[in-house]
C-alpha positions as CSV (number, residue, x, y, z in Angstrom):
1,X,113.6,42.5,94.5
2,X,111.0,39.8,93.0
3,X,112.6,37.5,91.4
4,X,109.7,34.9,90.0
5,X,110.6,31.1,89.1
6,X,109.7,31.7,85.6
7,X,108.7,35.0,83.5
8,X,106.2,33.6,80.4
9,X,105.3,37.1,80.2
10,X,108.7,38.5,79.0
11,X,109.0,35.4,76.8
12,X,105.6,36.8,75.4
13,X,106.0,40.5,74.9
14,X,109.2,39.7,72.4
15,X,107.8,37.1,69.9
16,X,103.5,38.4,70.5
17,X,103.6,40.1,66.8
18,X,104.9,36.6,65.0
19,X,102.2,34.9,67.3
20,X,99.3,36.5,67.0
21,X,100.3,36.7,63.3
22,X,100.7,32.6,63.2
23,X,97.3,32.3,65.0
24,X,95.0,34.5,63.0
25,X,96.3,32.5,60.0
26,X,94.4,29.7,61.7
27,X,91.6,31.7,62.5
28,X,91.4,32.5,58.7
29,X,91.7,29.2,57.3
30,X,89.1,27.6,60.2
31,X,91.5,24.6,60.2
32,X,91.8,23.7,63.8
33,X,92.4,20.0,63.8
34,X,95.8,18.3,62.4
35,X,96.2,19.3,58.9
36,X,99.7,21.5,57.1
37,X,100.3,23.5,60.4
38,X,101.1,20.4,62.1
39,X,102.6,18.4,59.5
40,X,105.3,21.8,59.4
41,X,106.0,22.0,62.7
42,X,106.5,17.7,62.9
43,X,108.9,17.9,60.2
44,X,110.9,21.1,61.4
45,X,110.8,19.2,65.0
46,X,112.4,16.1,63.2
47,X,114.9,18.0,62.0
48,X,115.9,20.1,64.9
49,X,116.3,16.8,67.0
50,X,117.8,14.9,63.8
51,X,115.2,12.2,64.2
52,X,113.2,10.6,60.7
53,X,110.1,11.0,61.8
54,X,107.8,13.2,64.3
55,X,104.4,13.2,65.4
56,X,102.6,15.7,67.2
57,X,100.6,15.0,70.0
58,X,98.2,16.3,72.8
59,X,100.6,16.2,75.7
60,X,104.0,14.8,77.3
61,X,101.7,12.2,79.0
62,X,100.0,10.9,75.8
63,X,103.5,11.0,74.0
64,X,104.6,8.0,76.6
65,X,101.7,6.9,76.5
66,X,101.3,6.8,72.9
67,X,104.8,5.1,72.7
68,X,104.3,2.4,75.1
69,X,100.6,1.3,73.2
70,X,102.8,1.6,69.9
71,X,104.5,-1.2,71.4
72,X,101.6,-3.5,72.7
73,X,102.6,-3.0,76.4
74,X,99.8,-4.0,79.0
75,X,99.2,-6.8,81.6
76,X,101.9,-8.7,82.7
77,X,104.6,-6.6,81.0
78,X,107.1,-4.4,83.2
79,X,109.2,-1.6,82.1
80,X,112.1,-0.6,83.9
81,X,112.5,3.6,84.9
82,X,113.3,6.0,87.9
83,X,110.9,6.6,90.4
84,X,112.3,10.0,91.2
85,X,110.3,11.9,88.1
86,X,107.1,13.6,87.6
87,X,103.9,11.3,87.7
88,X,103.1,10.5,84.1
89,X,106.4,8.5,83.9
90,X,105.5,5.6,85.6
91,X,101.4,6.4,86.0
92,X,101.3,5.3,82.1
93,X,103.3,2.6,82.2
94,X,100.6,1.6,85.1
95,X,97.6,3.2,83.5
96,X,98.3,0.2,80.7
97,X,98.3,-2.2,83.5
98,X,101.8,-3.1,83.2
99,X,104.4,-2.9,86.1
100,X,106.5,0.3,86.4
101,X,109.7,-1.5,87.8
102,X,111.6,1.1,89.4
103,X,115.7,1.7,89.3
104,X,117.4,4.3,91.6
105,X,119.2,7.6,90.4
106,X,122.6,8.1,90.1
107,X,123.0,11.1,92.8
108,X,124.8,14.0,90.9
109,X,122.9,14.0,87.7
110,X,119.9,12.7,89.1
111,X,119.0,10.3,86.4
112,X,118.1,6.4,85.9
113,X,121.8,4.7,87.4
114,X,122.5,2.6,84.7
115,X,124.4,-0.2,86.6
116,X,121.7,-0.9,88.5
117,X,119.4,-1.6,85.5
118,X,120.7,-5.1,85.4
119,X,119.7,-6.6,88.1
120,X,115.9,-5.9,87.4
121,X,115.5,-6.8,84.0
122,X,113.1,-10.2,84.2
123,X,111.6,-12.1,81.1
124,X,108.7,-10.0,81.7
125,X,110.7,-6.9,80.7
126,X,109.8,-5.1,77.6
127,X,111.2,-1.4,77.7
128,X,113.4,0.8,79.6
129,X,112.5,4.7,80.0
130,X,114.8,6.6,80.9
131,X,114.2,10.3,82.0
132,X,116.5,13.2,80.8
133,X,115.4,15.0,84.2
134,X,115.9,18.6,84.2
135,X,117.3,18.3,81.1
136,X,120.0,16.4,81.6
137,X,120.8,13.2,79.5
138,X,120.5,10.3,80.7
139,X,123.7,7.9,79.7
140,X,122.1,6.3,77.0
141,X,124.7,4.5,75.5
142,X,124.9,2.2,78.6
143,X,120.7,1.9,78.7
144,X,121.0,0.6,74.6
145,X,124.0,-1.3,74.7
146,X,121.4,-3.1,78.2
147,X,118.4,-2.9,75.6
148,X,120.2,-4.6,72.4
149,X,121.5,-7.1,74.9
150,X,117.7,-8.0,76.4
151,X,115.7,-7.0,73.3
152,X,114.2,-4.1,74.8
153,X,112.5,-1.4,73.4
154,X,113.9,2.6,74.9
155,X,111.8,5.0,75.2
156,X,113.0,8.3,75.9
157,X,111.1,10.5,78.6
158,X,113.1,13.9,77.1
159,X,109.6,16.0,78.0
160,X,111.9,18.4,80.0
161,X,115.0,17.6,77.5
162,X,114.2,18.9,73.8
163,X,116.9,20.0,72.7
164,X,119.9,18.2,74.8
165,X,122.7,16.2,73.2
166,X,124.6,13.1,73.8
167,X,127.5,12.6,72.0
168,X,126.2,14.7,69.2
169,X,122.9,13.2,69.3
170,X,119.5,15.6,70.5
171,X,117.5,14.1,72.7
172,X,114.6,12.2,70.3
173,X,117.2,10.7,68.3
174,X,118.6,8.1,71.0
175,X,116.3,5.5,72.1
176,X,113.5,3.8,69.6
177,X,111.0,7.0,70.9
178,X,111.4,10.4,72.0
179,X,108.6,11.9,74.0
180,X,108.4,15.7,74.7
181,X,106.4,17.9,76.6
182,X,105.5,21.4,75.5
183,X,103.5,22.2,78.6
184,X,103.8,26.4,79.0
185,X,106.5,26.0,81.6
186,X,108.8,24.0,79.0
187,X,112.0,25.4,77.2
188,X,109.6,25.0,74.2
189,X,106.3,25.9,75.4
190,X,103.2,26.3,74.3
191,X,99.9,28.0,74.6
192,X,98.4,25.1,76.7
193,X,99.2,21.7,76.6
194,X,101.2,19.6,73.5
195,X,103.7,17.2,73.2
196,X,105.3,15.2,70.3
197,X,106.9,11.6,69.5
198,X,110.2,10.9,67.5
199,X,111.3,7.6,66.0
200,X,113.7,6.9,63.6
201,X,110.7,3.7,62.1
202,X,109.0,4.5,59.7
203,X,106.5,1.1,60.9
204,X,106.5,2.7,64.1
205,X,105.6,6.2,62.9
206,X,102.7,5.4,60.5
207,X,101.3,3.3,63.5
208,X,101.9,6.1,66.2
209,X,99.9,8.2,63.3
210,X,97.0,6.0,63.6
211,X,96.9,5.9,67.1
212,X,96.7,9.3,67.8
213,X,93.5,9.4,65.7
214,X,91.7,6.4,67.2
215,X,93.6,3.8,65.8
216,X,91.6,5.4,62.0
217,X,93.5,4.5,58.5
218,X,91.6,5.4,56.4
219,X,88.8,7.3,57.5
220,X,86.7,5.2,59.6
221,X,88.2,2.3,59.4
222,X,90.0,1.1,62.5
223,X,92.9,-2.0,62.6
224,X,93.8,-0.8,66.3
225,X,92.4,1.3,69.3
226,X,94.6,4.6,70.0
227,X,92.4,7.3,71.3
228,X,92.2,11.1,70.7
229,X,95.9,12.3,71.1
230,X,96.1,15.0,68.5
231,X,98.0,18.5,68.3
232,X,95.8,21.1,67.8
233,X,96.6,23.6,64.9
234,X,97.0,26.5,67.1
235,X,99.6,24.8,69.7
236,X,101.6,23.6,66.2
237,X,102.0,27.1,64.8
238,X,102.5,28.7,68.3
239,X,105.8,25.9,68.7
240,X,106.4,26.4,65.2
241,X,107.3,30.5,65.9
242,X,109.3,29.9,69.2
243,X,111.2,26.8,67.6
244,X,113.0,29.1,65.5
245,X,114.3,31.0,69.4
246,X,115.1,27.7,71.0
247,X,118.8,27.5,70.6
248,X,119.3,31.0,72.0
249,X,117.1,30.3,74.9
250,X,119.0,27.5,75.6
251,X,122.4,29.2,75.3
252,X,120.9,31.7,77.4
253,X,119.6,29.3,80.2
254,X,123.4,27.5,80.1
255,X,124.8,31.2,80.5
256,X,122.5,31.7,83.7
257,X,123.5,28.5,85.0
258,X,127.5,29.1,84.6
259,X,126.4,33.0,86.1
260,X,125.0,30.8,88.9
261,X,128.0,28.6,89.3
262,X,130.4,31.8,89.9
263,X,128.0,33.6,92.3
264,X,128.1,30.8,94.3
265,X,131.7,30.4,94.3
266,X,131.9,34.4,95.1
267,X,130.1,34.1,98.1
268,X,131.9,31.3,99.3
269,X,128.7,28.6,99.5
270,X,130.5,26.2,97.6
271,X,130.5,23.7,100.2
272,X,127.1,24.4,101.5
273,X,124.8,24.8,98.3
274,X,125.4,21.7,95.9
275,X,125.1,23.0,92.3
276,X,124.0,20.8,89.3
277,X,126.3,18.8,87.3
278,X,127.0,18.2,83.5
279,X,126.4,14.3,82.7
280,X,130.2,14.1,82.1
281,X,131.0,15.5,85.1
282,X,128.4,13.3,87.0
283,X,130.1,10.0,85.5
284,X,133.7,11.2,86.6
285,X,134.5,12.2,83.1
286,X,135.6,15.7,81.6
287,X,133.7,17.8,79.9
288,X,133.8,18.5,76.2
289,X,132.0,19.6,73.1
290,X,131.6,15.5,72.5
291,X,129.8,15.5,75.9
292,X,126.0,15.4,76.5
293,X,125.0,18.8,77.7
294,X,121.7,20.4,80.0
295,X,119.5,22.4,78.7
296,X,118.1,23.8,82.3
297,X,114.9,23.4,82.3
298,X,115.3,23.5,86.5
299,X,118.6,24.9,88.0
300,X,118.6,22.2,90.9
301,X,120.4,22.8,94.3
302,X,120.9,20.6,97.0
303,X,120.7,23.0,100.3
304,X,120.5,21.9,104.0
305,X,117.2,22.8,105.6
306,X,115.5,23.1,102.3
307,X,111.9,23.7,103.4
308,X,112.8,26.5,105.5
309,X,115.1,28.0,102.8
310,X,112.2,27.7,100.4
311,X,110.6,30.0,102.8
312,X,113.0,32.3,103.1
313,X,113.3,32.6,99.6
314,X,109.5,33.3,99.2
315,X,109.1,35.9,102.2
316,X,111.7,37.9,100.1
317,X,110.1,37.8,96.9
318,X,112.0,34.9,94.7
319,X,110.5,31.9,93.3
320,X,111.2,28.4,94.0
321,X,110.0,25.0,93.5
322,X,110.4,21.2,94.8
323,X,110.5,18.7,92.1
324,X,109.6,16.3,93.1
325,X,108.7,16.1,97.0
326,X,107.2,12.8,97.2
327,X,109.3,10.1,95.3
328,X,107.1,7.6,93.0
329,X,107.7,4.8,94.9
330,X,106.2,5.9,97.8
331,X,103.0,7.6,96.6
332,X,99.8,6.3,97.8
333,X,98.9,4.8,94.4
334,X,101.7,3.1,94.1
335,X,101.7,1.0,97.5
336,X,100.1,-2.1,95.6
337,X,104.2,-1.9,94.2
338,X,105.2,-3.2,97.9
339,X,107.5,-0.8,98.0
340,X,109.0,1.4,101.4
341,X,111.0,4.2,102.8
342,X,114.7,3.1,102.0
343,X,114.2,1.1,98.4
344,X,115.6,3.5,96.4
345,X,117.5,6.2,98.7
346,X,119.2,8.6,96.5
347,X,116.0,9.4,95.5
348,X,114.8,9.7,98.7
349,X,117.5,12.3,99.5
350,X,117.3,13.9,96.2
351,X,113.3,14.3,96.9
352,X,114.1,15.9,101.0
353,X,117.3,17.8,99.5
354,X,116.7,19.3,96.2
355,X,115.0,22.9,95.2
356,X,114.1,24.9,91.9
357,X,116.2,28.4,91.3
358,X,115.0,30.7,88.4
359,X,116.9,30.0,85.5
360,X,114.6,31.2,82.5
361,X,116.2,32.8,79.6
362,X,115.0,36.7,80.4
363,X,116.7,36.2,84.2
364,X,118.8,39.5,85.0
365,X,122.3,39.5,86.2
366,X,120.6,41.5,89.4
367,X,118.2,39.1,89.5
368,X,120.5,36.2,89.8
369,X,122.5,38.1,92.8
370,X,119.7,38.9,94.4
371,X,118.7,35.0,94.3
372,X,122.6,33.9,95.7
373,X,122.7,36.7,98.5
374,X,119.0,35.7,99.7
375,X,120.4,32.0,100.3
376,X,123.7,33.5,101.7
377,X,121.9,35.6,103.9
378,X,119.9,32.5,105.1
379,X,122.6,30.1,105.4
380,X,124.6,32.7,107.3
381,X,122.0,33.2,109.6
């Protein structure tokens, strides 16, 4: 049976009629650049992650990007966050030409450890970012409680998050920024690339406004540099028709996962395959509704002989994926850092360990057993 990582295409098929509706209603109006399409899908994003304000950007990267200019980070600045995340994390903390100081992961929910913040914060310390990875929340009422202590700013890497809560908070709504992602592969995915910013400043909005037009209030005139970071019309009203799905693609995803979960048990891999963990569970605590939750963007296992199970996997048809093979830390770029094999080792582990199950919405039960008795088959061998 093929079983792919993800399925866009049966995403597609269900919701094409309210697209292509959406998008010939930009076609007709020949309004391509910002304008009411964006400003409706900003607001309904502001309300879905119960944030004041929202601004719609040009990618996940520019959104941290974005965020840290808003805040005048650059030279001689550092900002504390997890090396074990996808690239644009730390490379815009760099591309600023501050210092991306990194902080290991606590190993079950692989997210920023939070007791280990501490001991890097330095007076040259301006902001923590955290990373919901996978879309799992980071504990963020230990990284503010840090932040009000040191007057730091948080900015909240929840690109693979929208939609996760903590404590009855979304993800957006729990640091001084939220930045997401809604590259295709997302839980909210667009037509190409997009991303967004929440704040709960209105300061900080109007100025994140400005900057994502080239720093221009009012036309043509220009109090700071920003850049072109806009959201095209097109993306806004394609996010703005699968918005309305995200909840249910998210219960779906957590019904997958718990599918998952018993599968496992079933085949008696418990102790061989280690399956992902809610937050509470990760920080020894027990789940309930007042708990964060995971959205499942990935469905991340821990598997001996991963590589060769990734091959297995593919020679029968099923998709999988390594995020992230190489932590950040030890990436070429990076080596000005001074960093080496064994600074941060649950990331190291967690980067030679960890692989990418299908989990999307559409997945079939069949599906999903044929996914559990390919790895049973291959861990029985």
């Amino acid at each position: 049976m093929n079983v792919p990582l993800l399925d866009l295409k049966a995403q597609y098929r269900a919701l094409q009629p309210q697209i292509e509706a959406a998008v010939a209603e930009v076609f007709a109006a020949q309004a391509f650049i910002l304008g009411p399409k964006v400003q409706a899908f900003e607001q309904a994003c502001a309300t879905y992650c119960g944030a004041p304000h929202a601004v719609g950007v040009s990618s996940g990267t520019d959104a941290l990007l974005m965020a840290l200019m808003a805040e005048g980070i650059g030279p001689g600045d550092e900002v504390i966050t997890t090396p074990y995340t996808f690239f644009a994390t730390a490379g815009c903390v760099a591309r600023l030409g501050a210092t991306p100081v990194f902080v290991d992961i606590e190993p079950r929910s692989f997210n920023l450890h939070p007791q280990q913040i501490a001991a890097k914060i330095t007076q040259k310390t301006k902001a923590i970012m955290p990373v919901h990875l996978y879309g799992c929340m980071a504990e963020m009422d230990a990284i503010n409680a840090l932040a009000k202590a040191h007057n730091l700013v948080v900015i909240e890497d929840a690109c693979q998050a929208i939609g996760a809560e903590y404590h009855g908070r979304r993800t957006g709504a729990c640091g001084d920024y939220g930045c997401f992602s809604f590259f295709p592969t997302k839980n909210l995915g667009g037509a190409g690339d997009g991303g967004l910013i929440t704040t709960g400043d209105a300061t900080r909005a109007t100025k994140l406004l400005a900057l994502r037009n080239h720093g221009m209030e009012p036309k043509y005139f220009h109090k700071l540099i920003g850049g072109n970071f806009r959201l095209d019309a097109l993306q806004a009203v394609v996010l703005h028709v699968k918005l309305a799905h995200l909840d249910a693609w998210t219960a779906a995803r957590r019904r997958n996962a718990a599918r998952y979960e018993k599968l496992f048990a079933a085949a008696g891999l418990a102790q061989r395959v280690t399956l992902p963990v809610t937050p509470c569970a990760a920080a020894g605590r027990a789940d309930d509704e007042n708990c964060h939750c995971h959205v499942f963007n990935q469905f991340i296992v821990r598997v001996p002989q991963r590589d060769a199970l990734r091959a297995f996997l593919g020679e029968h048809g099923i998709g999988s994926e390594v995020y992230y093979p190489v932590p950040l830390h030890l990436q070429e770029c990076f080596q000005y850092l001074g960093h080496k094999a064994g600074d941060f080792p649950e990331s190291e582990r967690a980067a030679a360990e960890t692989l990418a199950l299908p989990i999307y919405p559409e997945l079939s039960d069949a599906q999903a057993e044929c996914v559990v008795a390919t790895i049973a088959e291959f861990l029985r061998r």
